[in-house]
C-alpha positions, 0 to 999 in steps of 0.5 A: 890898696894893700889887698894882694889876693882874692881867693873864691870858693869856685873853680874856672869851670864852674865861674865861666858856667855861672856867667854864662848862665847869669851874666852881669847886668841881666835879669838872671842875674838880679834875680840869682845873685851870689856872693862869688859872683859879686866878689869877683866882679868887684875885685875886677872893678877895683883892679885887685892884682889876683883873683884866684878861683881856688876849688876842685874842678867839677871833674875832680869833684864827680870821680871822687863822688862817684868813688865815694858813692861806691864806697859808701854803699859797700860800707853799708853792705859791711855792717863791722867795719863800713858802717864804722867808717861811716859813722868816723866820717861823719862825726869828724866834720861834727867840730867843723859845722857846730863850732867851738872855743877857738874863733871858730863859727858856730850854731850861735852865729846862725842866730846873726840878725843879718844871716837871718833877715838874708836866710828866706832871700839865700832859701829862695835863690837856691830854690829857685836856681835848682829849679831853673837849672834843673827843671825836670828832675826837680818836677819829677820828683815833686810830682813823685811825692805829691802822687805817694802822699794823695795816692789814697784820696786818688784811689778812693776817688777812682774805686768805684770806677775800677770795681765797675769795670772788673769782671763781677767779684774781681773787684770786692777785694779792693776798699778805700781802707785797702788802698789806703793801707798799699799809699801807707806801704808805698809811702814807708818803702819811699821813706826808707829808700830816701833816708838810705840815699840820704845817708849816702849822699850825706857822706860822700858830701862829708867827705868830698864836697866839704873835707876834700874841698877845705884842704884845697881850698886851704892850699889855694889860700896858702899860696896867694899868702906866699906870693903876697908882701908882708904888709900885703893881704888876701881875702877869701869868700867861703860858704859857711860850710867851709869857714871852720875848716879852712881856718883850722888847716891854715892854722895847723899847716895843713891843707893838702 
């Protein structure tokens, strides 16, 4: 084969916990299985010269988020010129994830008769491995918005109970429509909280877990080409996400 290289959008760290976690020929496995694994397990099979891990390490992926984290909330604290810088974030990965003319993948590529027979397998995997990977937090914060959308129906249901048991008059205050009302408010206040943390989120995962990732994954790429032959050729197995970007590093020169 003239197949030099395979370069996977995982970094040492992040593979080995995978496999730990989902080791070839178990059940997890079967269940949970992901193209980087699958990737890797057939370069090893086919004797591939070099498999090359070639993302961030977690480490660099958390100071980084952390640091933009911090940024973002201070930018949002400075309307003039952080909210600038949030909206310059987010329009610069814009041409990346909706594509344009130049071979680059775009909204109309999400319409592939096999990405969208493979998006609700691809939806549930991710569900499901959040889900097991992280079973509290993800219970938690199910229970937290079940509890704010029924919290009416509750506090209508229990109302009779708590006027009873309030010294007399203490209770005449308290009606299903005034319940409602305070499920309403809490249900708003939730909401802007969580688009506020969204946006937040939404930016330090702009900056790091897409922009900062392309240019390293790029240079991964880039030096498995450099140690390959001419006639010789290197594959890379990127998210979607990360396609665009890395093709238009490589072809400027850049990436890091």
């Amino acid at each position: 084969s003239n197949l030099s290289s395979l370069v996977v959008e995982l970094c040492p760290g992040r593979m080995a916990a995978l496999e730990k976690f989902q080791p070839r020929g178990s059940t997890l496995r079967w269940l949970l299985d992901n193209e980087m694994q699958a990737a890797k397990d057939a370069a090893v099979d086919t004797k591939v010269p070099s498999v090359v891990l070639g993302d961030s390490s977690d480490k660099e992926v958390k100071n980084r988020m952390e640091h933009v984290l911090n940024q973002t909330v201070q930018d949002l604290l400075t309307p003039i010129h952080g909210w600038q810088a949030i909206a310059r974030d987010l329009l610069m990965v814009t041409p990346q994830l909706i594509g344009r003319k130049d071979k680059k993948l775009g909204i109309l590529d999400l319409l592939d008769p096999d990405l969208l027979l493979g998006a609700p397998v691809s939806v549930a995997r991710n569900l499901l491995t959040i889900f097991m990977r992280l079973p509290i937090p993800t219970t938690v914060m199910a229970m937290v918005f079940f509890a704010l959308q029924h919290a009416g129906d509750v506090g209508a249901s229990v109302l009779p109970g708590v006027q009873q048991a309030l010294p007399d008059g203490t209770g005449a205050s308290l009606s299903p429509d005034v319940l409602g009302t305070l499920s309403t408010d809490l249900l708003f206040a939730g909401f802007a909280a969580y688009i506020i943390g969204a946006l937040i989120l939404v930016r330090a995962s702009v900056v790091v877990l897409l922009l900062e990732r392309d240019a390293i994954l790029a240079e991964s790429i880039r030096e498995c080409c450099r140690r390959a032959d001419n006639n010789q050729t290197v594959v890379a197995v990127l998210g979607m996400a990360h396609c665009n970007g890395v093709a238009q590093l490589l072809r400027k020169g850049g990436g890091g």
